[in-house]
C-alpha positions as CSV (number, residue, x, y, z in Angstrom):
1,X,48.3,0.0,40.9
2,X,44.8,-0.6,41.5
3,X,43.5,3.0,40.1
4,X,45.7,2.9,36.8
5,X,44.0,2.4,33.6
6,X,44.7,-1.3,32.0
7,X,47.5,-1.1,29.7
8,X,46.7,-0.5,26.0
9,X,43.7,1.5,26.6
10,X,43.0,3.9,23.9
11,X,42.3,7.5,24.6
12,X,38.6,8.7,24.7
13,X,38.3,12.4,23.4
14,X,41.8,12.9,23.5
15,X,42.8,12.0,27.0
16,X,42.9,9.1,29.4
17,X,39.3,7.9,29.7
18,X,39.2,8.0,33.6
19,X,40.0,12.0,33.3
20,X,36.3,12.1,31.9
21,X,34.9,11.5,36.0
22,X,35.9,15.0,37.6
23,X,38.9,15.0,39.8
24,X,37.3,15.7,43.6
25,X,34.7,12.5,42.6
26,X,37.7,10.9,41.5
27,X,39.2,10.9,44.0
28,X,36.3,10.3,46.5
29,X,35.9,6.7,44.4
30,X,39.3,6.0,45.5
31,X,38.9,6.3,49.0
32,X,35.3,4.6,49.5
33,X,35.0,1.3,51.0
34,X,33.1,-0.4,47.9
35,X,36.0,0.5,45.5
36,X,39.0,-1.0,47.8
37,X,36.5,-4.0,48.8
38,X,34.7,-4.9,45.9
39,X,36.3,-3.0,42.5
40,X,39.5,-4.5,42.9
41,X,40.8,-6.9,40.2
42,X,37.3,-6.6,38.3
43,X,36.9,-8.0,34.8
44,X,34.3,-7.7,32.0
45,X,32.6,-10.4,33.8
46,X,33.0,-10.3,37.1
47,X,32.2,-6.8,37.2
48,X,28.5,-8.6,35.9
49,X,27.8,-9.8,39.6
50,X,28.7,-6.3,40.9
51,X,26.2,-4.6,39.0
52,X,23.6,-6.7,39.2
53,X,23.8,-6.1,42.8
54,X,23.3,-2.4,42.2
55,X,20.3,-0.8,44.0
56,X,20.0,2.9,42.3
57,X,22.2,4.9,39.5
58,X,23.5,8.4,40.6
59,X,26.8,10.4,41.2
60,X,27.5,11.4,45.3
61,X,25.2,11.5,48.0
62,X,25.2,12.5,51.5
63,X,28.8,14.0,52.6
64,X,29.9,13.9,48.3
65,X,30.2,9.8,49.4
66,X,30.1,8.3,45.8
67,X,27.5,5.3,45.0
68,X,28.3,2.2,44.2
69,X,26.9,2.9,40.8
70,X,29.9,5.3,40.0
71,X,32.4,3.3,41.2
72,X,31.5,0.6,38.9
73,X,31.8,3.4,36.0
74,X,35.3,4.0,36.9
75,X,36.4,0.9,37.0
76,X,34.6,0.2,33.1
77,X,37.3,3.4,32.4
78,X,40.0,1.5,33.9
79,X,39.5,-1.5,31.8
80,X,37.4,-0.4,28.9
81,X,35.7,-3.6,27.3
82,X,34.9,-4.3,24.2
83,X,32.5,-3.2,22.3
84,X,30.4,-6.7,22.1
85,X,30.9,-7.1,25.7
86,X,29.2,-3.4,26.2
87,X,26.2,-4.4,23.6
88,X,25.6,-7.6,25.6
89,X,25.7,-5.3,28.6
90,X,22.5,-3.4,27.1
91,X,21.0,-6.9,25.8
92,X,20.5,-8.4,29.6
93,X,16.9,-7.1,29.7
94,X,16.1,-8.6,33.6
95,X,19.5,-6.8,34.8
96,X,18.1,-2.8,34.2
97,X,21.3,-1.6,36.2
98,X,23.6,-3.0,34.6
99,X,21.7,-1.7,31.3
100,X,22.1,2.2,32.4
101,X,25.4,1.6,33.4
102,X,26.4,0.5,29.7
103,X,24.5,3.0,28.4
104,X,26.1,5.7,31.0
105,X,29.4,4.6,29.7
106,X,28.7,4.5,26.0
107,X,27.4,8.5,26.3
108,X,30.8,9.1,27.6
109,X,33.2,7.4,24.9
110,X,31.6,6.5,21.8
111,X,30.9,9.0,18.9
112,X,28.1,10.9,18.4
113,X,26.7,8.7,15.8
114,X,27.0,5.7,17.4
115,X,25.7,6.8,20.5
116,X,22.2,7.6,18.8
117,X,21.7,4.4,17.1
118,X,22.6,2.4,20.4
119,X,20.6,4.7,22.6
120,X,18.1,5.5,21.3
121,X,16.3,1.9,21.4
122,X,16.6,2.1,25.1
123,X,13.9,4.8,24.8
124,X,11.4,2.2,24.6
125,X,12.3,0.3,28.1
126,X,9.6,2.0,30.6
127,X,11.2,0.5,33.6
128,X,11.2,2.1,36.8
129,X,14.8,2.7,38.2
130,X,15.8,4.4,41.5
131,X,18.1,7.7,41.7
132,X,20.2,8.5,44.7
133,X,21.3,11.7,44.9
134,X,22.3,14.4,48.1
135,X,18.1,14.3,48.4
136,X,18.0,11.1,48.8
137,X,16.3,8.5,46.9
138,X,13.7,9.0,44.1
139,X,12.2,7.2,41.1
140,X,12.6,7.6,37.7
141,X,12.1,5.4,34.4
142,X,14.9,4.2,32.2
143,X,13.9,5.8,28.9
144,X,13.5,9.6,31.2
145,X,17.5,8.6,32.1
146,X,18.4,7.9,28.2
147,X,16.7,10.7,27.5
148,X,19.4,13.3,29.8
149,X,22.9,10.9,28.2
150,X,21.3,12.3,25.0
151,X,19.8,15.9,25.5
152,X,21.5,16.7,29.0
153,X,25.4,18.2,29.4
154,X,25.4,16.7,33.5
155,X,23.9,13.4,34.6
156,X,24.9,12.0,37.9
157,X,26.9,14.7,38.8
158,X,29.1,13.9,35.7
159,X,30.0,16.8,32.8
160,X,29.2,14.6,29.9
161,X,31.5,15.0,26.4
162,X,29.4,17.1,23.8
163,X,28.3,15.5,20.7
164,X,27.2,16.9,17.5
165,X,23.2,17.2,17.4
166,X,21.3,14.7,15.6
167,X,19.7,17.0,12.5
168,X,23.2,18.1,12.1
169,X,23.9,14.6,11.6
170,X,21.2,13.5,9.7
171,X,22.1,16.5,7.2
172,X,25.3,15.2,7.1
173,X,24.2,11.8,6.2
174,X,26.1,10.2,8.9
175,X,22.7,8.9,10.6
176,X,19.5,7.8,9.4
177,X,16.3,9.4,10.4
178,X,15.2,8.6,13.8
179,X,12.3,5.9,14.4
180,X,9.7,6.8,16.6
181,X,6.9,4.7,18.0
182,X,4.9,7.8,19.0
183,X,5.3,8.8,15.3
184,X,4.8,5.5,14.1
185,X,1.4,5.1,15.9
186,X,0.2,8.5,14.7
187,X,0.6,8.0,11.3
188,X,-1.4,5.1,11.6
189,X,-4.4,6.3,13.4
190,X,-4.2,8.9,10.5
191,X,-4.4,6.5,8.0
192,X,-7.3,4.8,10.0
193,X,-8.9,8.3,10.3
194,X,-8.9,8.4,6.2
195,X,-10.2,5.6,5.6
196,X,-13.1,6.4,7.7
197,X,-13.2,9.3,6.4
198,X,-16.5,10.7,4.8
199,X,-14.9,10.5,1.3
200,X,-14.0,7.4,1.8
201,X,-17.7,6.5,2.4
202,X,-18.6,9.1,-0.3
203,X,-16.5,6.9,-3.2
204,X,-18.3,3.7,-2.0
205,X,-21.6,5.5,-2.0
206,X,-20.4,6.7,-5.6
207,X,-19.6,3.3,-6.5
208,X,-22.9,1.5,-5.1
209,X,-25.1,3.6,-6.5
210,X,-24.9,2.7,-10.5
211,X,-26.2,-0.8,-9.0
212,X,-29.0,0.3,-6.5
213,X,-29.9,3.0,-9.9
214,X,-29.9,-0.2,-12.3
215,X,-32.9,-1.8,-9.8
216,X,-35.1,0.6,-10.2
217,X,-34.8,1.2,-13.6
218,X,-35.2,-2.6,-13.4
219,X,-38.0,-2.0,-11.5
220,X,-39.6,0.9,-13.9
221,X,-39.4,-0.4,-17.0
222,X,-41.7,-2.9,-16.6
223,X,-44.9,-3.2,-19.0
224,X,-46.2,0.5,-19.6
225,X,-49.7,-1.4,-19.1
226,X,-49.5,-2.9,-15.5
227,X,-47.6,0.6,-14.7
228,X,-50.7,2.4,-16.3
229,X,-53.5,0.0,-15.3
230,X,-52.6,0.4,-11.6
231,X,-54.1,4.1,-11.9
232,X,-57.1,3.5,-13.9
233,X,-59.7,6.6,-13.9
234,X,-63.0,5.8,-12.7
235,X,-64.8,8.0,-14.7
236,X,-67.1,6.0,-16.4
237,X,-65.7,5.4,-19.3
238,X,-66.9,3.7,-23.3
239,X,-64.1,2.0,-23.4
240,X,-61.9,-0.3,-21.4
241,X,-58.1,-1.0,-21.0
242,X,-56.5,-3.5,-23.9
243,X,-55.1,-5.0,-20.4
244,X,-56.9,-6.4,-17.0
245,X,-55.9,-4.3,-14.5
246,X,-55.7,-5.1,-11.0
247,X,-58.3,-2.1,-10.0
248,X,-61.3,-2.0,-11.9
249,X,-63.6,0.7,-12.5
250,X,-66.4,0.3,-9.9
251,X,-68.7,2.3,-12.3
252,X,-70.5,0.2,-14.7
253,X,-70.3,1.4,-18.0
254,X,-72.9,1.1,-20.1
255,X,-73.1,0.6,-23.9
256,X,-75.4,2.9,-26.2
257,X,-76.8,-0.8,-27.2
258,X,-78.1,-1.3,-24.1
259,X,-79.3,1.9,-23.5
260,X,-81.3,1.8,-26.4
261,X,-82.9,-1.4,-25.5
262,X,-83.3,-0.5,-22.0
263,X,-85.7,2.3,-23.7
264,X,-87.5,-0.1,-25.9
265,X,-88.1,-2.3,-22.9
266,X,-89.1,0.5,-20.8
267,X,-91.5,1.5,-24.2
268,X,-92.8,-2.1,-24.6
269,X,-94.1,-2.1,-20.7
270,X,-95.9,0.9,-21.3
271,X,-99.8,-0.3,-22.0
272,X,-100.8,0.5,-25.5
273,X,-104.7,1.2,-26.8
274,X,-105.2,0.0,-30.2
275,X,-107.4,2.2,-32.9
276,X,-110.3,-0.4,-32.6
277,X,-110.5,-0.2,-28.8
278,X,-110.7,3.6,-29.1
279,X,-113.4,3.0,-31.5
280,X,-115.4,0.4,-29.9
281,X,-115.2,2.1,-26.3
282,X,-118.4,3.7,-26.0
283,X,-119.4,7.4,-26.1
């Protein structure tokens, strides 16, 4: 009685859901000491304890002897939970086993649709989980493990159910498009790279400039006589500026008045000799 599925139990892809575990693992589970000891009488709940004890996911190992992982995938088959219980299964963060063994079981009995919008969060957990196989024991990370339920046909030694591709479902309209943090984070360093872009800078540039060109006109169109005065010729010159200007001719310029009475003074210094002193000098 102990290897019958739970009464009620609704057929998964047509036949009874423990038919989807190969027969020759099947019946290995059967006759392993952690089924008879341990999977007997499980619940929902209890089987919680049993899983968190869990130290790797995989199929058989060693001499086909299944792991203790498989034998607590069975006996979800026997008594198929609820579908709450199952996303409360995926919720327990600190429990990663008994995370990939929800998600091992949804893969195998949900619909294709549903199995992408419930997986396909789990691509964001990182964690590293061990995998016993007939090699032995290696490492992998939890998203690399959701990854094969969604892309892979055998994980864990298990011939998964096909489901319909995902951009055959998305041009159905049965699923949304997916979300991607890769994706996500690319767009925005490309809209970071815009704005730093060099039109970017060029618009600003285009928009700064009719203030910088206001200064200096600002600056320019000052008097026309400081701007003129500042370059003064210094030539001598008859005339000077209407305006002082800050550089002065260093060449004195001199008036034709003075010119003319620098002459006369220059005439008046000059001795003169009279008529009558010409006369009265003697012969």
């Amino acid at each position: 009685m102990a290897n019958t599925t739970v009464r009620g139990a609704q057929a998964i892809h047509g036949q009874n859901p423990q038919f989807l575990v190969e027969t020759v693992i099947r019946n290995r589970i059967y006759e392993a000491p952690f089924w008879k000891e341990h999977c007997f009488a499980l619940t929902a709940e209890s089987l919680i304890d049993k899983a968190i004890e869990v130290k790797a996911i995989g199929g058989v190992y060693g001499n086909n002897k299944p792991t203790e992982f498989m034998c607590l995938l069975l006996k979800l088959l026997q008594i198929q939970p609820e579908k709450e219980i199952l996303l409360e299964y995926l919720q327990a963060d600190e429990f990663k086993y008994l995370r990939a063994l929800a998600a091992m079981y949804i893969r195998m009995t949900f619909g294709a649709a549903e199995v992408y919008e419930i997986l396909e969060p789990l691509l964001k957990d990182y964690r590293k989980i061990r995998l016993r196989n007939m090699g032995g024991y290696s490492l992998t990370f939890m998203d690399d493990f959701v990854d094969s339920l969604l892309h892979e046909e055998r994980v864990c030694d298990i011939i998964l159910p096909r489901i319909t591709k995902r951009d055959v479902l998305e041009d159905n309209g049965e699923i949304g498009p997916r979300k991607s943090r890769l994706l996500d984070a690319m767009e925005g360093k490309v809209e970071k790279d815009r704005s730093r872009s060099p039109s970017g800078s060029r618009s600003q540039s285009r928009s700064r400039s009719p203030s910088r060109g206001r200064g200096v006109s600002r600056s320019k169109s000052g008097p026309p006589s400081d701007a003129g005065s500042r370059y003064v010729s210094r030539s001598p010159s008859g005339s000077r500026g209407g305006s002082k200007s800050p550089y002065r001719s260093r060449s004195r310029s001199v008036s034709p008045d003075r010119i003319n009475g620098g002459s006369e003074r220059f005439r008046s210094r000059s001795r003169s000799i009279s008529p009558d002193r010409m006369e009265t000098t003697p012969g």
